[in-house]
MIZA-912544 format. One record per residue (C-alpha): x, y, z; residue in one letter. Coordinates in Angstrom, 2 decimals, m for minus. Example, Ala and Ser with C-alpha at 12.3 -4.5 7.8 and 13.67 -1.06 7.14 Angstrom:
<nodes>
      px      py      pz gunu
   12.30   m4.50    7.80    a
   13.67   m1.06    7.14    s
</nodes>
This chain:
<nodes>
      px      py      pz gunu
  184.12  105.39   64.82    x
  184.27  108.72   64.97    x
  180.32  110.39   65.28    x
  180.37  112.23   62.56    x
  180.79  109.07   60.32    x
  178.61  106.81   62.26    x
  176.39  104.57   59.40    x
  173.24  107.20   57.87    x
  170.29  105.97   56.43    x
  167.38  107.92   54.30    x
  163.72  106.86   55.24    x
  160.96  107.85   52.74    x
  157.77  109.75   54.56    x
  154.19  108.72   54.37    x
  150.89  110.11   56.39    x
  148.02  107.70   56.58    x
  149.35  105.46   53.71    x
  150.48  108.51   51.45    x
  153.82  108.73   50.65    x
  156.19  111.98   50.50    x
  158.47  112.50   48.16    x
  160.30  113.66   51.45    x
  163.00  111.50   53.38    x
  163.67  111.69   56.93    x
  167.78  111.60   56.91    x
  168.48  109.53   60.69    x
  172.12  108.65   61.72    x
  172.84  105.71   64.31    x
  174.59  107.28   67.47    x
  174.90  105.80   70.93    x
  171.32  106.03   72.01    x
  169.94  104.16   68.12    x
  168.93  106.44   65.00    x
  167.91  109.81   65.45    x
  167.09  112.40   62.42    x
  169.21  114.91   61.25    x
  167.09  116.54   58.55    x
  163.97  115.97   56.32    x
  165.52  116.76   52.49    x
  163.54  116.07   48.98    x
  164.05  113.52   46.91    x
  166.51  115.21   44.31    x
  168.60  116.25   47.26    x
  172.19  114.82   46.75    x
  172.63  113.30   50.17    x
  176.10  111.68   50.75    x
  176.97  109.99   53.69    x
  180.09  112.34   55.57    x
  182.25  109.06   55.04    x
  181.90  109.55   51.36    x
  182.88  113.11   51.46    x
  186.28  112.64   53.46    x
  187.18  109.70   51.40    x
  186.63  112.16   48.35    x
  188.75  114.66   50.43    x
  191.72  112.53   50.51    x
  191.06  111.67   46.89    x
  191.42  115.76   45.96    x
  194.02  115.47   48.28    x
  195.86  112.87   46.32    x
  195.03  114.24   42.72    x
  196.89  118.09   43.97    x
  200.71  118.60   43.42    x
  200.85  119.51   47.25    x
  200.77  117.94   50.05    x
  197.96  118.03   52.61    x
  196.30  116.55   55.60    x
  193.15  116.52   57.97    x
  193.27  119.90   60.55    x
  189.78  119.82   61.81    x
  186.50  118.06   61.64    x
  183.19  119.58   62.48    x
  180.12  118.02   62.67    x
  176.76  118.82   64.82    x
  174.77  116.19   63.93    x
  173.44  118.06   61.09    x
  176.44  120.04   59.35    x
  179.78  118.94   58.31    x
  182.70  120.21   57.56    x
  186.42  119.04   56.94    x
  189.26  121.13   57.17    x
  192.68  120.49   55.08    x
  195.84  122.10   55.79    x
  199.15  122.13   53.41    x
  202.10  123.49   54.54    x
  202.79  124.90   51.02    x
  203.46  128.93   51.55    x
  201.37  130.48   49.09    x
  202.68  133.94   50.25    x
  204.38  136.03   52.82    x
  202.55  138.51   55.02    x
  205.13  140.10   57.05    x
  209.11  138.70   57.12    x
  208.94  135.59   58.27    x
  204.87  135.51   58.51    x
  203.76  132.72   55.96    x
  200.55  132.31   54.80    x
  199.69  128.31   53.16    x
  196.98  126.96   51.23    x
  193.88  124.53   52.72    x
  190.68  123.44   51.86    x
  187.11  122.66   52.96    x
  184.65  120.02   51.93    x
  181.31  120.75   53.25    x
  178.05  118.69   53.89    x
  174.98  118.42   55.61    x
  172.07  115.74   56.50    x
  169.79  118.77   56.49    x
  170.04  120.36   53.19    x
  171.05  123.65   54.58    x
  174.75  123.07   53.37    x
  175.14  121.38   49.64    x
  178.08  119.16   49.10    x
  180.93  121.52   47.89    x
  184.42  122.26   49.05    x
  185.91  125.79   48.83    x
  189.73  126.77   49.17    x
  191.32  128.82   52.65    x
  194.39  130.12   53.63    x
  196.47  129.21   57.09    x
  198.92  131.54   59.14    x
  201.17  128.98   59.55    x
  202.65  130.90   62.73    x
  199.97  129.28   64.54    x
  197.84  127.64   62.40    x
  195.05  130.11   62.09    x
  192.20  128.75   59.79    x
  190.79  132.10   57.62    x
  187.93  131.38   55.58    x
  186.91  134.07   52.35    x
  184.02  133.84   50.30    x
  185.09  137.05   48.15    x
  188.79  135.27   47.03    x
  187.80  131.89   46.56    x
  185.10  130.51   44.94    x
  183.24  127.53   46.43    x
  182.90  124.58   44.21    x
  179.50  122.32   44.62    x
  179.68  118.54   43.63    x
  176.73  117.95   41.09    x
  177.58  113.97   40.98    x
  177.76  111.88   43.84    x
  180.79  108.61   43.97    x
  180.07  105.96   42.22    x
  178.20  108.31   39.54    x
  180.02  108.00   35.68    x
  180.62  111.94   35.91    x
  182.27  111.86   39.39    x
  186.41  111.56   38.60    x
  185.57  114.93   36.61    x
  184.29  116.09   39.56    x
  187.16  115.76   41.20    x
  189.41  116.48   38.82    x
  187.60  120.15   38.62    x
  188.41  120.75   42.23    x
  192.12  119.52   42.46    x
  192.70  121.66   38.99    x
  191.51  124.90   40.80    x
  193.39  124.05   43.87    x
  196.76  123.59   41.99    x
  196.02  126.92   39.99    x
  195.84  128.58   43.24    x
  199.03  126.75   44.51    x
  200.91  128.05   41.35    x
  200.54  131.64   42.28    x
  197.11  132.34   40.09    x
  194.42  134.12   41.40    x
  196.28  134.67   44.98    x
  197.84  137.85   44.50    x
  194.34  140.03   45.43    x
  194.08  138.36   48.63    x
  197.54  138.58   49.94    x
  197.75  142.16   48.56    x
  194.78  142.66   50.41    x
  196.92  140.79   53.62    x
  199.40  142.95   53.46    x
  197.35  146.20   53.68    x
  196.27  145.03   56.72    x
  199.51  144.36   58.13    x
  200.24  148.47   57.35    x
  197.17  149.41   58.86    x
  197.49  150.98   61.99    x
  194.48  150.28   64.32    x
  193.59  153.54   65.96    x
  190.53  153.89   68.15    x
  189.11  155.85   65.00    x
  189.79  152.96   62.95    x
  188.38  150.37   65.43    x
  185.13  152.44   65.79    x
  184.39  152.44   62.33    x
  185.42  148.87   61.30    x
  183.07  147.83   63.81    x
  180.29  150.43   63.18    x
  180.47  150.80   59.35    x
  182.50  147.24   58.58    x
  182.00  144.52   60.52    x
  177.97  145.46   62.10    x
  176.61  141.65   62.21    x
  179.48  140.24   64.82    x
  177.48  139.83   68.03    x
  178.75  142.17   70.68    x
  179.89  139.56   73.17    x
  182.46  137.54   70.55    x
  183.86  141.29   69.14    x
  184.34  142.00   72.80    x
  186.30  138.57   73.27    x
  188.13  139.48   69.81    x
  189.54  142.82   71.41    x
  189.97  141.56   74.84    x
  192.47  139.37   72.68    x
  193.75  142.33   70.43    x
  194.35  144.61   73.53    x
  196.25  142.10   75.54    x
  199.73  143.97   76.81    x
  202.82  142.90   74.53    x
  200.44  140.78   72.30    x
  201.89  139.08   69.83    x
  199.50  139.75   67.38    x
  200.43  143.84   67.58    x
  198.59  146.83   66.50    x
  197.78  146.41   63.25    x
  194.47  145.23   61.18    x
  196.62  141.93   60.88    x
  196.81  141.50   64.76    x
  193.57  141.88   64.75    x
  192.49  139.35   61.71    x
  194.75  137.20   63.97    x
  192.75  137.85   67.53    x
  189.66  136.89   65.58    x
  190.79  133.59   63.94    x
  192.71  132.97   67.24    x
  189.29  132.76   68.81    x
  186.97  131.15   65.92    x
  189.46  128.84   64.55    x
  190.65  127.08   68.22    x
  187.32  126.80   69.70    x
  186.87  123.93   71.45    x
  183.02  123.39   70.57    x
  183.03  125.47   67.42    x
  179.70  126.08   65.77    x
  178.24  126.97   62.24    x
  178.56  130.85   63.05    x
  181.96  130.28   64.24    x
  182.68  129.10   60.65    x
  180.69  132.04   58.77    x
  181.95  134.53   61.26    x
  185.26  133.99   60.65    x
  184.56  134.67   56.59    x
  182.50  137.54   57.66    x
  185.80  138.95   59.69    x
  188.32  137.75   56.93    x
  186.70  139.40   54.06    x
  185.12  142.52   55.80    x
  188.86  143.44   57.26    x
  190.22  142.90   53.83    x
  187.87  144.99   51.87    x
  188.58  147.74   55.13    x
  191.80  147.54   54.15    x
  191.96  147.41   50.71    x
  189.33  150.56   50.47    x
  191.60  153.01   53.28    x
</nodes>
């Protein structure tokens, strides 16, 4: 079994006799249980398990297809990625753009249990995440609760909205700006000085090592360079929980760039 669904267990806190009304959230890895997180009592903890299952059941209830791109999981944080390989719009000739989805969770209570829609390049599968296109949805019932199939029906409803053309118009208008956007040195100075300011130097350097390369694929343009970003924070091999907020940061801040010039 995969460690991000190995069994999870919530222990209630006490000091000298006194109880919390704290638990101490402990999963069972290869060296015994170990804790994740310390969350309150109203905290709507749900094992990761749960949360793919209810994936697949979103998954199920949409009138598109999709299927499991990428887990994350750091012991406290989780995250499941869903790719369809329905085309939601074109960037370029040729350059499709397809729906996906997240479901999100943590054993921390930093990250509520939610799921929030994405788009894919499906050149080369390129994850971009948007918080200012999308709206995240967060799951008020856990399974098993009376109120949980309206849960889910809320979330495959918004997702099949989305897949019918509504609301995605903004963001591939928004796409497609960037795709006419010519990245001069003037234009690179001030998307990173004015635009895109909380990217640590050291991954923007990586991101225009990438964009610079001779005969890049991924041209000139603000697209190429959405593209060396995602390149780098969507196919990392020990991704993080910056990776995934960076790449939002990147997606929506190039968008708005381009949009506004």
């Amino acid at each position: 079994m995969s460690y991000a669904y190995a069994p999870m267990r919530h222990v209630p806190l006490d000091h000298n006799g006194i109880m919390s009304s704290a638990f101490s959230v402990q999963t069972d890895g290869e060296d015994g249980w170990k804790e994740a997180g310390v969350v309150g009592k109203n905290y709507l903890l749900v094992e990761n398990k749960k949360v793919q299952e209810a994936a697949h059941q979103v998954a199920n209830m949409c009138n598109i297809n999709f299927e499991e791109n990428k887990t994350f999981f750091n012991g406290k944080n989780y995250t499941l990625s869903m790719m369809s390989d329905h085309k939601v719009g074109e960037v370029a000739q040729g350059d499709d753009v397809a729906l996906g989805m997240q479901f999100h969770n943590s054993y921390d209570g930093s990250r509520a249990f939610g799921f929030s829609m994405m788009l894919y390049r499906l050149a080369c599968t390129n994850g971009m995440m948007t918080k200012t296109f999308f709206n995240s949805f967060r799951f008020k019932h856990e399974p098993g609760n009376e109120n949980w199939e309206e849960n889910l029906e809320k979330a495959a409803n918004s997702i099949n909205a989305v897949a019918d053309g509504r609301g995605i118009e903004q963001v591939m208008s928004a796409l497609r700006k960037l795709n006419n956007l010519e990245v001069t040195r003037e234009v690179l100075g001030d998307i990173r000085h004015n635009n895109l300011t909380d990217i640590p130097v050291g991954l923007w350097g990586s991101i225009i090592d990438r964009f610079t390369r001779p005969n890049s694929e991924n041209g000139t343009t603000g697209w190429g360079l959405l593209n060396s970003a995602t390149d780098i924070l969507w196919h990392k091999e020990r991704p993080t929980v910056a990776s995934y907020d960076q790449n939002s940061q990147i997606v929506d801040g190039l968008c708005k760039y381009a949009t506004l010039n």
